[in-house]
N, CA, C and O of each residue as an XYZ file, in Angstrom:
476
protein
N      87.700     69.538    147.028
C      87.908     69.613    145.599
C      89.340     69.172    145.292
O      90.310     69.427    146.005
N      89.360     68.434    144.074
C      90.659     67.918    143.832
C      91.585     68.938    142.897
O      91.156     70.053    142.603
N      92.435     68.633    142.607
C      93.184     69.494    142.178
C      92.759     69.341    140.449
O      92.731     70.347    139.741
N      92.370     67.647    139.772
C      92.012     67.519    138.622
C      90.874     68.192    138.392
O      90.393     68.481    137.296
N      90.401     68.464    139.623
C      88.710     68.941    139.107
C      88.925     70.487    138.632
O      88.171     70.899    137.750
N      90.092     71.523    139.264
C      90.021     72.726    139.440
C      89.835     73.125    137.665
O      90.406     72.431    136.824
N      89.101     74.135    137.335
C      89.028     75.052    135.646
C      90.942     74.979    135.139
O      92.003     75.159    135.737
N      90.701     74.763    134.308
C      92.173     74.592    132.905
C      91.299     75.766    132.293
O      90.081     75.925    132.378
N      92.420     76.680    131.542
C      92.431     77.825    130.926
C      92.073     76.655    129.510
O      92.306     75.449    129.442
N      91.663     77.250    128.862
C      91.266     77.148    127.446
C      91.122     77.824    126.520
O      89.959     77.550    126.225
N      91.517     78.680    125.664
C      91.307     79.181    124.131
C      91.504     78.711    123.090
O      92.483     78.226    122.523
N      90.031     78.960    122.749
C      89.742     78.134    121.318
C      89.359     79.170    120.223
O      88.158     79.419    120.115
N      90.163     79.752    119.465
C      90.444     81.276    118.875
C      90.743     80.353    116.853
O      91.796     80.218    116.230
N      89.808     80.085    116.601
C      89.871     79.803    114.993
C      89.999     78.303    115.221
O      89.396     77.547    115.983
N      91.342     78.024    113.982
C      92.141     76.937    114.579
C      92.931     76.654    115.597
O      93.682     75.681    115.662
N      92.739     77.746    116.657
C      94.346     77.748    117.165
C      93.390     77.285    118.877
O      92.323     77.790    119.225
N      94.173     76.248    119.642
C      93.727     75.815    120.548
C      94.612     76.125    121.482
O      95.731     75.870    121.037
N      94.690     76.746    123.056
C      95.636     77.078    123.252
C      95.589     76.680    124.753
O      94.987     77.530    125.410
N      96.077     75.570    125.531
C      95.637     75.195    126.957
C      96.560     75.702    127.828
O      96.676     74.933    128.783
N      97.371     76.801    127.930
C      98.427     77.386    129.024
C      98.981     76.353    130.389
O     100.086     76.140    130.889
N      97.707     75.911    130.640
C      98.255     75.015    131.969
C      98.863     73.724    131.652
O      99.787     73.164    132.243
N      98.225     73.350    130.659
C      98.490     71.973    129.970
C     100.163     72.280    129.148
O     100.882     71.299    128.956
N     100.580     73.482    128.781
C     101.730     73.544    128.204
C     101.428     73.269    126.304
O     102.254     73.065    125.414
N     100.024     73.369    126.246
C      99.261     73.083    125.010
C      99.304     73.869    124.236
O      98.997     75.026    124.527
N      99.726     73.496    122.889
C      99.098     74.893    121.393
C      98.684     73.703    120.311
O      99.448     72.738    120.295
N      97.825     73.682    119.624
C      97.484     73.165    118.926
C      97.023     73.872    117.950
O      96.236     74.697    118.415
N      97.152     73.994    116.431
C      96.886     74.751    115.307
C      96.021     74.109    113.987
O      96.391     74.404    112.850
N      95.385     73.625    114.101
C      94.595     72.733    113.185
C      94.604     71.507    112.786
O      94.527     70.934    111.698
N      94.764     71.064    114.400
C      94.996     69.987    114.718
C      96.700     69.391    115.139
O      96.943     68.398    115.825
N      97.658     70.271    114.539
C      98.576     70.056    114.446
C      99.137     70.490    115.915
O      98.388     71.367    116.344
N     100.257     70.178    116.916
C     100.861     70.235    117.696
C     102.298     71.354    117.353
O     103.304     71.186    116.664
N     101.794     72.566    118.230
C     103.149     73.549    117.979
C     103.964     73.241    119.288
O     103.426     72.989    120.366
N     104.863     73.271    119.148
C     105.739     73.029    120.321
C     106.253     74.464    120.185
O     106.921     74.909    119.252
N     105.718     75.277    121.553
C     106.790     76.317    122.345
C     107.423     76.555    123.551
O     107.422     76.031    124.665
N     107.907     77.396    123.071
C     108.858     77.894    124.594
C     108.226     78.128    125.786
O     107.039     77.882    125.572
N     108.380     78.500    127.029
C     107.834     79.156    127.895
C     107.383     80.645    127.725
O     106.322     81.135    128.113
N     108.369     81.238    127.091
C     108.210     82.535    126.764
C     106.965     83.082    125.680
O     106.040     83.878    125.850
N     107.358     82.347    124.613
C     106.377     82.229    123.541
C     105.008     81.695    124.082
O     104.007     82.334    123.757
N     104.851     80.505    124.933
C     103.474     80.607    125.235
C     102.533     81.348    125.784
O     101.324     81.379    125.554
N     103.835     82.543    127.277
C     103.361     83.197    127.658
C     102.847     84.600    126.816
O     101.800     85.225    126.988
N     103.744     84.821    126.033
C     103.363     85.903    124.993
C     101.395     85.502    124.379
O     100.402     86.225    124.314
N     101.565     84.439    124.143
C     100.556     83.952    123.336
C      99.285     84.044    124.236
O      98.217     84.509    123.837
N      99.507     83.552    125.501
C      98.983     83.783    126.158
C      98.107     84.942    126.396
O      96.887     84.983    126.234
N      99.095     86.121    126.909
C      98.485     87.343    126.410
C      97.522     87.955    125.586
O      96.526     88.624    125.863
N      98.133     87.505    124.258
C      97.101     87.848    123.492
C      96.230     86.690    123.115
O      95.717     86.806    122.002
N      96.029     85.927    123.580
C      94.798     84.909    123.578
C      93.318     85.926    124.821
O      92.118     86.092    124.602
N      93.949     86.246    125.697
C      93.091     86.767    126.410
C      92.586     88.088    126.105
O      91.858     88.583    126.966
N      92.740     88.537    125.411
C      92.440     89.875    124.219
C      92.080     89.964    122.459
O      92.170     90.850    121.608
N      91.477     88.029    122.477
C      91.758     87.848    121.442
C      90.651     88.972    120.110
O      89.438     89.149    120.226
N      91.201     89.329    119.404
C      90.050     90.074    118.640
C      90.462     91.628    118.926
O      90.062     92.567    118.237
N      91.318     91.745    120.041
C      91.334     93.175    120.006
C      93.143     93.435    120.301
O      93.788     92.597    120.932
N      93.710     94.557    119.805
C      94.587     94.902    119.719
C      95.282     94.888    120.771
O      94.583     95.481    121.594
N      96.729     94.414    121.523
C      97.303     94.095    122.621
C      98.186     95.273    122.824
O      98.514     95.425    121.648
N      98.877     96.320    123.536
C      99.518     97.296    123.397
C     101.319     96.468    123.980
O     101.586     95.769    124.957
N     102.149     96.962    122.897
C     103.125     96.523    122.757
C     103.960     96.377    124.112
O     104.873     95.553    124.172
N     103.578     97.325    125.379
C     103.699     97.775    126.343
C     103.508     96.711    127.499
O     104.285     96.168    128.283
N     102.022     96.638    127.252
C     101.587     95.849    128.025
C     101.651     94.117    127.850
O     101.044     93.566    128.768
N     102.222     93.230    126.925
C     102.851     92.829    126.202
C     104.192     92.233    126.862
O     104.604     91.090    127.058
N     104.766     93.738    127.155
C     105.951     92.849    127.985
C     105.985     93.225    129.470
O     106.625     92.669    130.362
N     105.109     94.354    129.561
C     104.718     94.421    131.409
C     104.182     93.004    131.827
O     104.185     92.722    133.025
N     103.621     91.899    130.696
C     102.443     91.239    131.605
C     103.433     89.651    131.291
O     102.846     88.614    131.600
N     104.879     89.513    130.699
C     105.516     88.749    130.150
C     106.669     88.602    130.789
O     107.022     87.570    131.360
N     107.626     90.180    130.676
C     108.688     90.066    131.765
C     108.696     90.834    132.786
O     109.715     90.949    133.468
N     107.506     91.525    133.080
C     107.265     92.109    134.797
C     107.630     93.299    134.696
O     107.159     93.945    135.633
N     108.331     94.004    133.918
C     108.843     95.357    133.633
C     108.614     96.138    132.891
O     108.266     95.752    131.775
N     108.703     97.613    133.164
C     108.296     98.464    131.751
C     109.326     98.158    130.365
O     110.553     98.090    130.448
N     108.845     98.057    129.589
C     109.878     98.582    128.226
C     111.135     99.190    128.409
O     111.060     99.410    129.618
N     111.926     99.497    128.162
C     113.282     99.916    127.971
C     113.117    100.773    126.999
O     114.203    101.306    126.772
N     112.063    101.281    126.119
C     112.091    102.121    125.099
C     112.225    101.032    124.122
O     112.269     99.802    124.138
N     112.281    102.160    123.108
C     112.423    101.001    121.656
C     113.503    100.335    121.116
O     113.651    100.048    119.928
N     114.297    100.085    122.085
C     115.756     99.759    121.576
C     115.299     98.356    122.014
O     115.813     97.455    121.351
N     114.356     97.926    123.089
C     114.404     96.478    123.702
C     113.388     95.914    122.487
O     112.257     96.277    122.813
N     113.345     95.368    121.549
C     112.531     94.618    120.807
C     112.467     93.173    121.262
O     112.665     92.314    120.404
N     112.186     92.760    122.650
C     112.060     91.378    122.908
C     110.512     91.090    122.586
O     110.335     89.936    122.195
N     109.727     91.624    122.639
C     108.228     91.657    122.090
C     108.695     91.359    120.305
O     109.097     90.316    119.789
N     108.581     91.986    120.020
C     109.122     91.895    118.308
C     109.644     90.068    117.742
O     109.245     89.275    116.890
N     110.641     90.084    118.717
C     111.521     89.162    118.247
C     110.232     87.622    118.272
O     109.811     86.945    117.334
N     109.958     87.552    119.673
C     108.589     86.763    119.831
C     107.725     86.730    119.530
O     106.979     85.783    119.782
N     107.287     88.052    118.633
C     105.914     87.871    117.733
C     106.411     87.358    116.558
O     105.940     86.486    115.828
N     107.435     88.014    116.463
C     108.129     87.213    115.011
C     108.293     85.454    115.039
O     108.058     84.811    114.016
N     108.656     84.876    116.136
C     109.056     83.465    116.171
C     107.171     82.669    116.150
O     106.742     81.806    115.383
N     106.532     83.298    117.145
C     105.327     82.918    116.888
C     105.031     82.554    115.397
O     105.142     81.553    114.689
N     104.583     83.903    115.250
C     104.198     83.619    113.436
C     104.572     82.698    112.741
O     103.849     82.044    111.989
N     106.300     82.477    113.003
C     106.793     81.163    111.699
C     106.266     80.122    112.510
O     106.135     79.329    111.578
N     105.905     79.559    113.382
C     105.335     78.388    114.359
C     104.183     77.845    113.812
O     103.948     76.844    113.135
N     103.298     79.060    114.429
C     101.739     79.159    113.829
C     101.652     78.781    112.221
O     100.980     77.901    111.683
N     102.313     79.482    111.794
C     102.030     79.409    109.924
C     102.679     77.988    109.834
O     101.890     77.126    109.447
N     103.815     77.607    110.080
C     104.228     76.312    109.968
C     103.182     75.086    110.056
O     102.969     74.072    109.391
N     102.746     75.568    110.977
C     101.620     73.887    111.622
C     100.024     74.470    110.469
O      99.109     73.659    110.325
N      99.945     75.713    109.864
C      98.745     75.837    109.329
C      99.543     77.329    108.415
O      99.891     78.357    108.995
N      99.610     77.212    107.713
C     100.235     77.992    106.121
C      99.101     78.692    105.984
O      99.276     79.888    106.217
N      97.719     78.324    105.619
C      96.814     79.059    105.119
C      95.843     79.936    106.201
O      94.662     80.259    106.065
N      96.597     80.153    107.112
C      95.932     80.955    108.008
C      97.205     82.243    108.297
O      98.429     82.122    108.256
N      96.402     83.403    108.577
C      97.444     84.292    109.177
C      96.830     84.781    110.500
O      95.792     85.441    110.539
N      97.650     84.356    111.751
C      97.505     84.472    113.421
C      97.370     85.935    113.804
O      96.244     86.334    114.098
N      98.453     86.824    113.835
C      98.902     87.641    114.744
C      98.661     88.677    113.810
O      99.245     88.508    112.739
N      97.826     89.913    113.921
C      97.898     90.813    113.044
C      99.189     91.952    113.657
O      99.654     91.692    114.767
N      99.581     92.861    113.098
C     100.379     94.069    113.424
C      99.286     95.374    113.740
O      98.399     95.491    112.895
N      99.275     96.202    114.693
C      98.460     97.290    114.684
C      99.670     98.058    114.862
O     100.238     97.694    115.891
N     100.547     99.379    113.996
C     100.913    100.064    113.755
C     101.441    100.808    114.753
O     100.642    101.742    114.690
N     102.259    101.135    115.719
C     102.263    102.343    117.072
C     100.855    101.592    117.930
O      99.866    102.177    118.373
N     101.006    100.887    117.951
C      99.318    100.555    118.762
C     100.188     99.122    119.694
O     100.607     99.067    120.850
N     100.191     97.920    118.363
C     100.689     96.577    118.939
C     100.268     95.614    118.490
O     100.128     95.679    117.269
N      99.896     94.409    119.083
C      99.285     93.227    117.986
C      97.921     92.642    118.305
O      97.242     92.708    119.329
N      97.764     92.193    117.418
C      96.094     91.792    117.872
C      96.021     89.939    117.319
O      96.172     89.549    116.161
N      95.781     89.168    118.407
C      95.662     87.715    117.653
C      93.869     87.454    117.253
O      92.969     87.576    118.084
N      93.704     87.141    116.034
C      92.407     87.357    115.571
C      92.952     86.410    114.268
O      93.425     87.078    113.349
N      92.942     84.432    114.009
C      93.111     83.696    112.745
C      92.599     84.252    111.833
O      91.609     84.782    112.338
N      92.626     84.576    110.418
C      92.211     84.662    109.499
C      92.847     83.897    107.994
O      94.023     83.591    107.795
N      91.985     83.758    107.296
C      92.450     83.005    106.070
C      93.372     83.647    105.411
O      93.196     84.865    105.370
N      94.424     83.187    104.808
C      95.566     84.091    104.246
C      94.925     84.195    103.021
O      94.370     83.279    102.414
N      95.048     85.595    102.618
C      94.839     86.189    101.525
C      95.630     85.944    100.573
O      96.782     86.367    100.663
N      95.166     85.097     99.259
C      95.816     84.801     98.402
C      95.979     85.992     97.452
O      95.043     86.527     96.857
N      97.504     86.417     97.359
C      98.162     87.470     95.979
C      98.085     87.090     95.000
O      98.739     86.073     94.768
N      97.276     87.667     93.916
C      98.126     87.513     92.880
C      98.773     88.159     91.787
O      99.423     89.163     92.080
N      98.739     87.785     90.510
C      99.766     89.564     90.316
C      98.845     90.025     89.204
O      98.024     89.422     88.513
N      99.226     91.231     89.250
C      98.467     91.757     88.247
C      98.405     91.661     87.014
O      99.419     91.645     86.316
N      97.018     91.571     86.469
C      97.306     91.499     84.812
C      97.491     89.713     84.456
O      97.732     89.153     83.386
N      97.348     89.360     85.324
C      97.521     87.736     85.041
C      96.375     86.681     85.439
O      96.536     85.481     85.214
């Protein structure tokens, strides 16, 4: 067996296309360019997609170590950079939900248009 033949990871989660081996993100067609870090994050929760990721496990499975407590927000900072990425290449979608004391869950959905009241 050749090495071209071996399985490529693939997630195909809404718009969001995500090939890890390939160094791939693609968002509705559009090309996100990330980091190593950020893909691996993404990564993560690509493989949990639909269900809530624990903030914990997150960065056990990212930088190899437990948490530092809540003072280390390197999870945070990278869900945060994600998001402006993702929304950038596709505005009308929202990627990464927040689950509260829990962690994040990647599950695309259509952004909910606000509007104001009384108008």
């Amino acid at each position: 067996m050749t090495s071209a033949s071996h399985d490529h990871r693939v997630y195909m989660i809404g718009p969001l296309e995500l090939a890890p081996d390939d160094v791939s993100v693609l968002v509705a067609g559009t090309r996100v360019w990330l980091t190593r870090r950020e893909l691996e994050v993404l990564e993560v929760l690509a493989e949990r997609a639909g269900h809530p990721v624990a903030r914990a496990e997150i960065y056990r499975r990212v930088w190899g170590a437990r948490v530092a407590g809540f003072k280390d927000r390197s999870v945070e900072v990278y869900i945060r950079r994600l998001r402006v990425k993702l929304a950038a290449a596709a505005p009308d979608w929202e990627h990464i939900h927040t689950h509260h004391n829990i962690g994040y869950r990647l599950e695309p959905e259509p952004r909910v248009q606000r509007t104001r009241r009384g108008r």
